[in-house]
C-alpha positions in Angstrom: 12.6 9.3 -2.0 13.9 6.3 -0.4 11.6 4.7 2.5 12.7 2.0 5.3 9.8 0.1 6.5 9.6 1.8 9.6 9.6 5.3 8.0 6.7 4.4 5.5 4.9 3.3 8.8 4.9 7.4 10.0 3.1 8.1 6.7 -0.4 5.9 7.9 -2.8 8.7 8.7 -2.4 9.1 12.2 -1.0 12.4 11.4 -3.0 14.7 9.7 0.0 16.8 8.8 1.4 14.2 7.0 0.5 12.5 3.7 -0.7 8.8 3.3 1.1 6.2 1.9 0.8 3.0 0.2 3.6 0.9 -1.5 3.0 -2.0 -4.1 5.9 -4.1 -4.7 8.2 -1.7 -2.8 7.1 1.8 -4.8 5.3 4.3 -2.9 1.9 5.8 -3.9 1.0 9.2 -2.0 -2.5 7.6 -1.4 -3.5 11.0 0.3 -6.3 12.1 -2.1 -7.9 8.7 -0.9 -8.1 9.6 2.6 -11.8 8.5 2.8 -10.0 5.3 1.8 -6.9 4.9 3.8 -7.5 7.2 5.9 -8.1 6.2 10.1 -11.2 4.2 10.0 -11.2 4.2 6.2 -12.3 0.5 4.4 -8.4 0.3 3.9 -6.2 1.9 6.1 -4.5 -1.5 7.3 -2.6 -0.9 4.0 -1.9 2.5 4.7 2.1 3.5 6.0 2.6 -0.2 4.6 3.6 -2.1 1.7 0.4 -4.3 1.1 1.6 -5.9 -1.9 0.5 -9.7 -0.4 -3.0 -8.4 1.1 -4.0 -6.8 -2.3 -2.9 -9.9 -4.5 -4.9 -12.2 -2.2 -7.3 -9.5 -1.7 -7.7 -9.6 2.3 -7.8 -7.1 4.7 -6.1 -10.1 7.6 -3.1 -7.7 9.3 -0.9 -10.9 8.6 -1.3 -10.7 4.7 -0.3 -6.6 5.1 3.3 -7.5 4.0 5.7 -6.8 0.7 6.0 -10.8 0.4 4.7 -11.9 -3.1 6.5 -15.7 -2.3 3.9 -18.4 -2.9 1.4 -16.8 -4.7 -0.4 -18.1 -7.5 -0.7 -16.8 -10.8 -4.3 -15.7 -10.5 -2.9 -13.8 -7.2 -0.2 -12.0 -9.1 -2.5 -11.2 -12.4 -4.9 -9.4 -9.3 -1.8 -7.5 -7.9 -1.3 -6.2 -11.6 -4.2 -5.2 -11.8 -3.9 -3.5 -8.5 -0.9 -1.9 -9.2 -2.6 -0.7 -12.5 -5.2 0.9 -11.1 -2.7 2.7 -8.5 -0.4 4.2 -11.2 -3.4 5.6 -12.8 -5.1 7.2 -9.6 -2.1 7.9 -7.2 1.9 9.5 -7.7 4.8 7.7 -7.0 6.9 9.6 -4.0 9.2 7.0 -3.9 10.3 3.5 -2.8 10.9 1.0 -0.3 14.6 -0.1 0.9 
């Protein structure tokens, strides 16, 4: 499935009849089974209906880092979004991506 920003904000958690996503790098995790997570008032639901590519590389939950822009980041940064991404593939499908 193919997501515009504004559609992948509907899938946040604010509706419980709908599932949760996440996107890294512009491909979509169904983050769902980590509602505790990304769930309304989860540690991480900033990220959630989002691509949060820039907040997990830098590792901050500041709204203004909740963005698909990698620009400017340092290696270190990048090697942590890896790792992210790693750990996302491993946990969480793929429904899709960001156009």
């Amino acid at each position: 499935m193919e997501f515009t920003p504004q559609q992948l904000k509907q899938y946040d958690g604010s509706d419980p009849s709908k599932p949760i996503y996440v996107a890294i790098k512009g491909r979509v995790f169904d983050v769902s089974t980590g509602n505790n997570f990304y769930g309304p008032g989860g540690a991480y639901a900033m990220f959630s209906g989002k691509d949060a590519s820039r907040a997990l590389a830098k590792m901050s939950k500041n709204e203004d880092d909740v963005v698909s822009s990698i620009d400017g980041l340092s290696q270190k940064e990048l090697d942590v979004l890896a790792d992210w991404e790693r750990k996302f593939e491993a946990k969480y499908p793929v429904v899709g991506r960001v156009v």
